[in-house]
Structure formats: C-alpha cells, structure tokens
DRENKOLFI-699570 format. One line per 2 residues: their letters; for each residue x, y, z of N, C-alpha, C. Coordinates in pm, whole numbers, plus 50000, padded with zeros to 5 digits. Layout:
% residues N
a = X Y Z X Y Z X Y Z | ...
This chain:
% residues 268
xx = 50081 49878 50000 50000 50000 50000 50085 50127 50000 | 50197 50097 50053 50301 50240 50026 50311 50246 49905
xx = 50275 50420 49874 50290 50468 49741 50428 50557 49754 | 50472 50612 49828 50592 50707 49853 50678 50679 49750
xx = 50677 50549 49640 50821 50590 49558 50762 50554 49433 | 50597 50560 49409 50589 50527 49300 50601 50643 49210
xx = 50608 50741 49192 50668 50860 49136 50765 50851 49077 | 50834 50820 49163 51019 50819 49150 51019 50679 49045
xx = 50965 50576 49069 50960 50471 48957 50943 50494 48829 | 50781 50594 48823 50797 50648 48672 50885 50775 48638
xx = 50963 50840 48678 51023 50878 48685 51147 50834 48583 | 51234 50719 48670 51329 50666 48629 51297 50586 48474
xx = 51129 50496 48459 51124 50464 48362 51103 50532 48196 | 51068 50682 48262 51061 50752 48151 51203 50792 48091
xx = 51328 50754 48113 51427 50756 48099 51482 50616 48065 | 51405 50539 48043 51484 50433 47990 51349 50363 47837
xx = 51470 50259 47787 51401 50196 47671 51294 50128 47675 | 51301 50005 47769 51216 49924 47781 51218 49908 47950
xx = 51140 49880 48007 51070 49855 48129 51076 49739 48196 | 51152 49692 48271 51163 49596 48341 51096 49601 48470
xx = 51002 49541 48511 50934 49561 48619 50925 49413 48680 | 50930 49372 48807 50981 49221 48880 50801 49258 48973
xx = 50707 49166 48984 50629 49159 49026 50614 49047 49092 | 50522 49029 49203 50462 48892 49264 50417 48895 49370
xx = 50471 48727 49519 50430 48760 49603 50548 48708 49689 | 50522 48761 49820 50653 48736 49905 50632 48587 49912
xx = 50751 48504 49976 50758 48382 50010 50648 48338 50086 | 50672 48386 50147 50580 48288 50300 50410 48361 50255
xx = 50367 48372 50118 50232 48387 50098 50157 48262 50002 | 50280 48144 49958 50231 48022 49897 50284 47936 50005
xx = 50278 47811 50008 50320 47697 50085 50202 47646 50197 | 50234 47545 50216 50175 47501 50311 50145 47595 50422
xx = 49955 47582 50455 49889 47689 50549 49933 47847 50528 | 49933 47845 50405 49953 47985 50344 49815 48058 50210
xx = 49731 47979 50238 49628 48030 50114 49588 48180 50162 | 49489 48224 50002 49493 48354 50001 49383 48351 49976
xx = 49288 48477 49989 49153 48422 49939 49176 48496 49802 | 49230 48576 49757 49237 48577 49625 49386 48606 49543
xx = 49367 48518 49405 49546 48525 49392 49605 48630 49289 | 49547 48751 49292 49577 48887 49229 49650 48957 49306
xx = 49719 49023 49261 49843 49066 49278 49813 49188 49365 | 49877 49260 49463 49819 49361 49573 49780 49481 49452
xx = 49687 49520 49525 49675 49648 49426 49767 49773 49409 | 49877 49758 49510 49986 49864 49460 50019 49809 49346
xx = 50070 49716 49299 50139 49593 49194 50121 49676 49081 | 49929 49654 49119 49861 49672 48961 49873 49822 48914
xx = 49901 49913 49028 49879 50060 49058 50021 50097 48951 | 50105 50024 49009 50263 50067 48927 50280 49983 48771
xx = 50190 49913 48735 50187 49825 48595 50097 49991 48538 | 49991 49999 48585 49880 50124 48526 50000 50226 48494
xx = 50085 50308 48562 50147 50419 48586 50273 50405 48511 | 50306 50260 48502 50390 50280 48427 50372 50266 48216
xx = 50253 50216 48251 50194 50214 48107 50196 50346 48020 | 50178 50423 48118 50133 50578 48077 50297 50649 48022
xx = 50400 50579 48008 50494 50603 47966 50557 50591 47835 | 50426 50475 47770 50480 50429 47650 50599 50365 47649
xx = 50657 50328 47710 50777 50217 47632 50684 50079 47706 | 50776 49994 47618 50762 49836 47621 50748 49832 47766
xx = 50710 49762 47806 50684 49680 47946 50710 49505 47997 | 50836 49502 48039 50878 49305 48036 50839 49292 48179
xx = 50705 49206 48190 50710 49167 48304 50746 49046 48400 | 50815 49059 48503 50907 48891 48593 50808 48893 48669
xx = 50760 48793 48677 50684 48720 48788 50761 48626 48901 | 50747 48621 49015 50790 48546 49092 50682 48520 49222
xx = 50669 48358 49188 50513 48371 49310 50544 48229 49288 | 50455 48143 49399 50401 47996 49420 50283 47940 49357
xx = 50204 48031 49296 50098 47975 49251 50061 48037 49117 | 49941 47987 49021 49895 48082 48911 49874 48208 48966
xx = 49869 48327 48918 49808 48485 48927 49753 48484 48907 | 49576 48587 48950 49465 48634 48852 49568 48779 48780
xx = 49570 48790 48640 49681 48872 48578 49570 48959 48494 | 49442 48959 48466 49330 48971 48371 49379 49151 48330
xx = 49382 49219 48467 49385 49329 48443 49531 49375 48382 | 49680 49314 48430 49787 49372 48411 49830 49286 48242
xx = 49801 49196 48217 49793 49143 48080 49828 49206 48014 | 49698 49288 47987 49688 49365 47873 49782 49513 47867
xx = 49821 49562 47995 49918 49644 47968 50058 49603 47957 | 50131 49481 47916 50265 49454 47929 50278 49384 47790
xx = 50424 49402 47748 50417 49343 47590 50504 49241 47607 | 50546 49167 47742 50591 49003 47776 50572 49018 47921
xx = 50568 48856 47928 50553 48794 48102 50667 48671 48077 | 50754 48742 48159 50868 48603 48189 50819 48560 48386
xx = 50775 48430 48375 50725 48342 48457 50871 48295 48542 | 50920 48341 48671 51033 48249 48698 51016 48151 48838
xx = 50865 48193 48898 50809 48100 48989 50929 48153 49152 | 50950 48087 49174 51029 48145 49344 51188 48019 49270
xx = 51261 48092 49225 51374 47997 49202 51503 48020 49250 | 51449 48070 49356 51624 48008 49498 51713 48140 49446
xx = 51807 48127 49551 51927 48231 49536 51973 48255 49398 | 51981 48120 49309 52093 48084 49171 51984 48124 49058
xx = 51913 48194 49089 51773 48193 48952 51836 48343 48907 | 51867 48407 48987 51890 48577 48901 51994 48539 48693
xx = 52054 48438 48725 52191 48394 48608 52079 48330 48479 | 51968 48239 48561 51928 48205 48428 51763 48317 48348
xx = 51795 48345 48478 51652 48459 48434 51731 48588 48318 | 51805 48635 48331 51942 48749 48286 51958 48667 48139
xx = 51978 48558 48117 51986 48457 47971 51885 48457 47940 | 51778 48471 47992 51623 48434 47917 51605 48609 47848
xx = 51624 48764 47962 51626 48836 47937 51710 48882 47811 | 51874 48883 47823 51919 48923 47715 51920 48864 47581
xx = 51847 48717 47545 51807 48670 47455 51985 48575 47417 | 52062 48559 47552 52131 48410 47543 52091 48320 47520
xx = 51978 48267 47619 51927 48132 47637 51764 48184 47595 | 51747 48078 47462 51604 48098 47444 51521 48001 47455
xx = 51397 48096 47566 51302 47999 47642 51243 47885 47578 | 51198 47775 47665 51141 47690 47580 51018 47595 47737
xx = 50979 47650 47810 50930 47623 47941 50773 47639 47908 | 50688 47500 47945 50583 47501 47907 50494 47519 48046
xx = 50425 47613 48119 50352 47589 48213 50256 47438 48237 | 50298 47390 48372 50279 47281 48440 50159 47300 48548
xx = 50074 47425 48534 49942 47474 48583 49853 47550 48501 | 49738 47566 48520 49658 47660 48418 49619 47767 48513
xx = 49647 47893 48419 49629 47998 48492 49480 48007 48496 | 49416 48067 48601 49287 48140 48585 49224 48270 48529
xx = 49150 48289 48478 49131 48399 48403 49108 48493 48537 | 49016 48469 48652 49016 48541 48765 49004 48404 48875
xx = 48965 48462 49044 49019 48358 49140 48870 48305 49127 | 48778 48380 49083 48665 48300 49090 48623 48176 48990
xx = 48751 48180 48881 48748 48049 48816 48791 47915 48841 | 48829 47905 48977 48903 47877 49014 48796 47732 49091
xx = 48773 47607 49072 48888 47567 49003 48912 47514 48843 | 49030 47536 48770 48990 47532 48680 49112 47431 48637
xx = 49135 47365 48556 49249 47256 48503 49246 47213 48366 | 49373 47129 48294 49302 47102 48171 49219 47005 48118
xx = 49257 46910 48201 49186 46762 48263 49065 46749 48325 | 48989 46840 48308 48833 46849 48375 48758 46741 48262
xx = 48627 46699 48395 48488 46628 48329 48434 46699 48266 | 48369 46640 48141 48281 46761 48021 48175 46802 48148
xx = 48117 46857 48107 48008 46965 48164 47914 46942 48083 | 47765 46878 48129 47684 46878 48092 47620 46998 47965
xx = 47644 47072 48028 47604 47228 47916 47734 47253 47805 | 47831 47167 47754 47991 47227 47739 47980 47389 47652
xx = 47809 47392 47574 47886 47526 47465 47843 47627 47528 | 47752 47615 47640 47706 47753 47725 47783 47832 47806
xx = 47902 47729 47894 47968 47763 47978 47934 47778 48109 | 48010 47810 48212 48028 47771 48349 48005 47870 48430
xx = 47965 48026 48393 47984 48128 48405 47908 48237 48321 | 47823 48308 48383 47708 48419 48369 47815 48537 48346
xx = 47891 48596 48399 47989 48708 48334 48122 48709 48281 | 48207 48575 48283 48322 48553 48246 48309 48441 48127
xx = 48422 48442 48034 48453 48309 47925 48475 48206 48031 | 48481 48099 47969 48496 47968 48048 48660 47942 47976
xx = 48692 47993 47930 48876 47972 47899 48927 48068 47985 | 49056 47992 48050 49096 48029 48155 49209 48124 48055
xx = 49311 48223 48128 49415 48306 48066 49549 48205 47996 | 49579 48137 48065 49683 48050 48042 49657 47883 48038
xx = 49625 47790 47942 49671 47653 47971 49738 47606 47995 | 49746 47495 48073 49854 47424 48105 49888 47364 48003
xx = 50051 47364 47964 50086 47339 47850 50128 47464 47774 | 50053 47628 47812 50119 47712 47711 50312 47751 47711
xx = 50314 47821 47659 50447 47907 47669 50491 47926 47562 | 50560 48003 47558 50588 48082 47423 50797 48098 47360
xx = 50857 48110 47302 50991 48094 47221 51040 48201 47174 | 51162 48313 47156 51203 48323 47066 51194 48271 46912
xx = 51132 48207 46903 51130 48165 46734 50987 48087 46738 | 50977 48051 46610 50808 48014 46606 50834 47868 46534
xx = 50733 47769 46563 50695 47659 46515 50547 47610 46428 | 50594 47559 46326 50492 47473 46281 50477 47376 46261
xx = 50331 47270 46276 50302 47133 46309 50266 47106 46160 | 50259 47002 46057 50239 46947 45975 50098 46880 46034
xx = 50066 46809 45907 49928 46720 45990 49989 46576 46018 | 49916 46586 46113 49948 46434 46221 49921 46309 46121
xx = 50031 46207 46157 50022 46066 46071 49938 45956 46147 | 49868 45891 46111 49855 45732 46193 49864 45663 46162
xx = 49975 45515 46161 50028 45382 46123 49860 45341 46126 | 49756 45361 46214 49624 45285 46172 49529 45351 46241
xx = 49447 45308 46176 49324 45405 46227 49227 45287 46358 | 49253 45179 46326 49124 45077 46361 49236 44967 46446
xx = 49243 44939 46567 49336 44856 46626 49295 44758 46718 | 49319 44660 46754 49263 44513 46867 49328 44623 46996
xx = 49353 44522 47116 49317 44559 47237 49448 44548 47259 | 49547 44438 47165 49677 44363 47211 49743 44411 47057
xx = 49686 44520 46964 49775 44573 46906 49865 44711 46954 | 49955 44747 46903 49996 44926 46949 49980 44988 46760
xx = 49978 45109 46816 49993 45201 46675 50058 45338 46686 | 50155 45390 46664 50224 45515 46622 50147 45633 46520
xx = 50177 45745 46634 50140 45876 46568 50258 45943 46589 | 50282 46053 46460 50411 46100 46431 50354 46251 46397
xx = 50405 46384 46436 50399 46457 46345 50510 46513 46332 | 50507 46627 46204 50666 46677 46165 50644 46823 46240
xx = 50738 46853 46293 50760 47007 46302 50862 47105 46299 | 50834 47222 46207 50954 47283 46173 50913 47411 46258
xx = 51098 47465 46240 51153 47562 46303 51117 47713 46193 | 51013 47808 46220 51003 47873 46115 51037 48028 46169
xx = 51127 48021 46268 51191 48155 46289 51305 48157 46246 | 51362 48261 46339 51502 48255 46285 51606 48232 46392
xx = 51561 48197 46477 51710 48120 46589 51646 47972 46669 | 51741 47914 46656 51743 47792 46668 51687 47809 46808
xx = 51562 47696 46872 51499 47676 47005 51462 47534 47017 | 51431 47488 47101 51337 47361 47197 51166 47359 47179
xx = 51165 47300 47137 51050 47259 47171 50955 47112 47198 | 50853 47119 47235 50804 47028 47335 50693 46993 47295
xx = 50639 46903 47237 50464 46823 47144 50391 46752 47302 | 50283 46757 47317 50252 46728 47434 50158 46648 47346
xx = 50139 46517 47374 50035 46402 47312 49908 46400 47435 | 49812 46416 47364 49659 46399 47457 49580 46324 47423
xx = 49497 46217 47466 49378 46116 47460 49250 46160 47526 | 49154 46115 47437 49046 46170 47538 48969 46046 47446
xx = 48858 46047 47542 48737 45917 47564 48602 45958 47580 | 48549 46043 47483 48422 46117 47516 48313 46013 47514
xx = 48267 45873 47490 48213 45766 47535 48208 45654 47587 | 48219 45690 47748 48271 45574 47820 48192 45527 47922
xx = 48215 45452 48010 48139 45380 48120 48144 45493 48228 | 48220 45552 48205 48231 45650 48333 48275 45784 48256
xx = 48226 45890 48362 48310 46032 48310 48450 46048 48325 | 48520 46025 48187 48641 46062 48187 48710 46223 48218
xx = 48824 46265 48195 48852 46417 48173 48852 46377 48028 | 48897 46552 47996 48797 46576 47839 48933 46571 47763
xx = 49050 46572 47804 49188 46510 47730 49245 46454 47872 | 49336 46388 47831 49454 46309 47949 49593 46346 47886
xx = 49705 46431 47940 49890 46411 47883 49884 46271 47899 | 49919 46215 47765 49999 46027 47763 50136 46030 47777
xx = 50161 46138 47646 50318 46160 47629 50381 46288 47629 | 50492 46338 47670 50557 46452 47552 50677 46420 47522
xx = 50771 46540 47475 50899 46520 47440 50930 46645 47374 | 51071 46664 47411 51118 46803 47333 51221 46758 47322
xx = 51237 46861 47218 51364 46848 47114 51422 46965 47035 | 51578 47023 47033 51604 47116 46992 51620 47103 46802
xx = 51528 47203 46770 51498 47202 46629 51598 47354 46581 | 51712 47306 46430 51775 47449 46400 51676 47561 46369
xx = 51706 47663 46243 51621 47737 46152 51619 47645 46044 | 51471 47672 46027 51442 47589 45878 51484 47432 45906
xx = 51464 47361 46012 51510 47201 46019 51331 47155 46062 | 51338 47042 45983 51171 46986 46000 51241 46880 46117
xx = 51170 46838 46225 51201 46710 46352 51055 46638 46318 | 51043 46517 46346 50960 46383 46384 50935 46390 46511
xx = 50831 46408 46545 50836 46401 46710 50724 46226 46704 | 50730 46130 46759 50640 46022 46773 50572 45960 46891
xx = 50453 45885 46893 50438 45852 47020 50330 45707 46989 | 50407 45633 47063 50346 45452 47009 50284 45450 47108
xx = 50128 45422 47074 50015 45436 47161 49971 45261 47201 | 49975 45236 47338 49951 45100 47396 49840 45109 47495
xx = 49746 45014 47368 49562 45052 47441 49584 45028 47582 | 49649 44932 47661 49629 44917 47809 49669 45021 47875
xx = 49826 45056 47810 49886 45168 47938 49760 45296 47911 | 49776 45330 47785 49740 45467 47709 49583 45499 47710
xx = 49507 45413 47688 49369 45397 47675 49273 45381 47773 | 49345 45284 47875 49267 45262 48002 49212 45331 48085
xx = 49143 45307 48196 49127 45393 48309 49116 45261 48452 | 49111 45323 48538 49120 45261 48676 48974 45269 48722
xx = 48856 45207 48783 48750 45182 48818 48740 45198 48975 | 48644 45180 49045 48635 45225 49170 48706 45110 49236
xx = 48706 44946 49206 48803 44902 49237 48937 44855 49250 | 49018 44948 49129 49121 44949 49151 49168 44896 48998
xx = 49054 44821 48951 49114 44730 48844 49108 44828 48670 | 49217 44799 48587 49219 44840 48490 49122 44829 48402
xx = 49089 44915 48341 48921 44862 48242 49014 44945 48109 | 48976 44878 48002 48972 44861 47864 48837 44851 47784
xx = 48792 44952 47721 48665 44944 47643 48695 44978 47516 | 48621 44912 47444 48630 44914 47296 48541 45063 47261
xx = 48589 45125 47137 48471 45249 47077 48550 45269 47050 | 48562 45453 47018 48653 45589 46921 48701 45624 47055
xx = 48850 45675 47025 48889 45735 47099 48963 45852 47055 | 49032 45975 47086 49058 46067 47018 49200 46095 47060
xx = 49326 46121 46956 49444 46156 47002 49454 46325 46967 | 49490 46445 47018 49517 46594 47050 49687 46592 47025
xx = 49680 46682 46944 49844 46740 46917 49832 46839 46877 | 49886 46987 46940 49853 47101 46908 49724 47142 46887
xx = 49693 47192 46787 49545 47206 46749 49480 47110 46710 | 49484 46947 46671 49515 46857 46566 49429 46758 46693
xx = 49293 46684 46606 49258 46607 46684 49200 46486 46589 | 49252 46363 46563 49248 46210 46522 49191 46109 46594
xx = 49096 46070 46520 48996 45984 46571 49088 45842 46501 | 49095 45754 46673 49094 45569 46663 49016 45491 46671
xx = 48994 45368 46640 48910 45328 46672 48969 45153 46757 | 48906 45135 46859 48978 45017 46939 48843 44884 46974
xx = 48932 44786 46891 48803 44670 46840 48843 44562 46957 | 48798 44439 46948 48834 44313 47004 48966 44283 46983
C-alpha cells in the first residue's frame, strides 16, 4: 500500500528503453497453510503496471510467486511475462539469459492459469460439463488466461498434419502417431509436442483430454524434427475403476496434438 516511491519509479522509467518491472508475492504467501483468498496481485502491483503504462515504452514483466496469478487486468498492459516462479538464490543467472536473449526459452507451464480467482477451480483435465457450449459462468469466458501446456519461444513453430500407422486397432495391438515440426523463425529453440487422449464415450466420466506423452527436442532454423508417440491401448487407453482394476473398452477414441485432433478406433 506504500505509494511514497511510485513517482520516483515512473520517473526513472521515463528515461529508459524498455521497462523491466519484477512483480509477485513474498515467500511465506504460497506453501503450506499459506492460502489467500484471492490470487491477484496487491493492488499497489497493479497501481505501478497502470502508471507505468502511461509512459509508452515496452513493458517486460518477471513474475515470481508459488501459485497461478489472477493477471486479467495487468495482461493487457505489458508486451511480455517472463514466469520464473520462486527459484532460489541461483535463479537471478538464468533469468538474465532468458532476458538478454542468450538462452532461448522453451518452458511450458505445468498449471493453468485462471482467468480470475473466481474460476478457480479450473484445470486442463476436467469432466465435460453437461452444458459444454454455454459455459460455466454468467459474466466471464469459460477459457481460463493460460493453459497448462502454454508458453511461448524466441522463434516460432509449425506442426504438419498428424500421421497414423492405423486408424482401427485390437486391444493387444499398438499404433504410432508422428507429426513433423519445423523451426520457422530465425534462431534455433526447443521445443516440446505434448500428446493427449480423450474418451468422450465411456462407462464413466472421463477428463475431456489426458497428457499420455511429451517430448522436446532442439529444432535448427528451417530444420523439419519427427516428434512420435506409440500408443499402447492398456497403458494409454485405460482407466482405473472404483476398484482398483484396469478397464479397457472398445469404441473411438481421440488423440490431440497442438490444434490437431484424430479419431481411433479400438476393436476386440
């Protein structure tokens, strides 16, 4: 709530190029017996993101916190969010490489942000929802700000369309999906294909995708990579029942890659 130096902040930033501003929350406000009732950022935070907007230059914002942010409002005034989570004494060296464009990012969020705390809870792995095209919510979208799974590169990628060794498989066959993806910027980065299954007719309510697989791999400029993933109906397909035991059902099932969604089909 102390404002006493936000002056002096814009101040200093109207004198420089671009805007580095380090936001979040202190330590001891995530962890165990530490909840919040809401996970937006204090309103001084947002007070000095507003004030410094009014300056016109670029705006890079560091995050450092334990949990997703509600970010809805400061979003839209910043033209990046570098995510570095609470990373110990030794984090200033690799955060400084991500900044001066040494080391280029390739870090996929392992939570889904909320669009606000009242979306909360929200994941990517949720049960369909009876209503799915109406939504969950009288004044907000039902897409949260961030999926789990986003993040973003120095350089850009594109997915080819997805292959399948077969479309129609037994219970005790496997089958491989492959897609190609190229590097279509201009500096060589990492990247990471996250394989998803989903089971929209089953004995029970499944989630509406499941992660089976991923994998990353550093791709040059202009180099196409194979990324693959050999799908095994028991491990990959199954689910666990109230007693414990593995169940296997025959029908369509659906594999997710990027935007990219392929229908199987799993027989006797």
């Amino acid at each position: 709530t102390d404002e006493t130096e936000l002056d002096e902040a814009v101040s200093v930033a109207n004198q420089s190029d671009v805007i580095l501003v380090c936001l979040g929350e202190q330590k001891t406000w995530s962890g165990e017996n530490a909840s919040r009732s809401t996970i937006a950022l204090p309103s001084i935070q947002e007070k000095l993101v507003a004030s410094l907007k009014k300056t016109g230059k670029p705006i890079i914002l560091v995050l450092s916190n334990g949990r997703p942010l509600e970010l809805v409002r400061i979003e839209p005034m910043v033209n990046a969010i570098l995510e570095i989570w609470q990373p110990g004494v030794a984090g200033g060296s690799p955060m400084a490489g991500i900044l001066s464009g040494r080391v280029n990012p390739s870090g996929k969020l392992s939570i889904t942000f909320p669009l606000t705390t009242g979306q909360i809870p929200t994941y990517y792995d949720m049960r369909q929802s009876s209503r799915p095209t109406s939504g969950r919510y009288q004044d907000i979208t039902t897409e949260p700000l961030y999926w789990f799974g986003h993040g973003l590169s120095y350089t850009t990628f594109s997915y080819d369309a997805a292959k399948l060794s077969a479309t129609k498989i037994s219970k005790s066959q496997k089958l491989t999906v492959e897609v190609t993806v190229t590097n279509t910027g201009k500096v060589k980065g990492k990247e990471t294909v996250l394989w998803y299954i989903s089971d929209p007719a089953c004995s029970i309510s499944r989630p509406m995708k499941e992660l089976k697989f991923f994998e990353k791999k550093e791709i040059s400029v202009g180099e196409k990579t194979v990324f693959s993933f050999e799908i095994d109906p028991m491990r990959d397909l199954s689910f666990t029942d109230a007693d414990g035991k593995r169940i296997l059902e025959e029908g369509d099932y659906y594999i997710h890659v990027n935007n990219q969604k392929l229908k199987i089909e799993l027989v006797k």
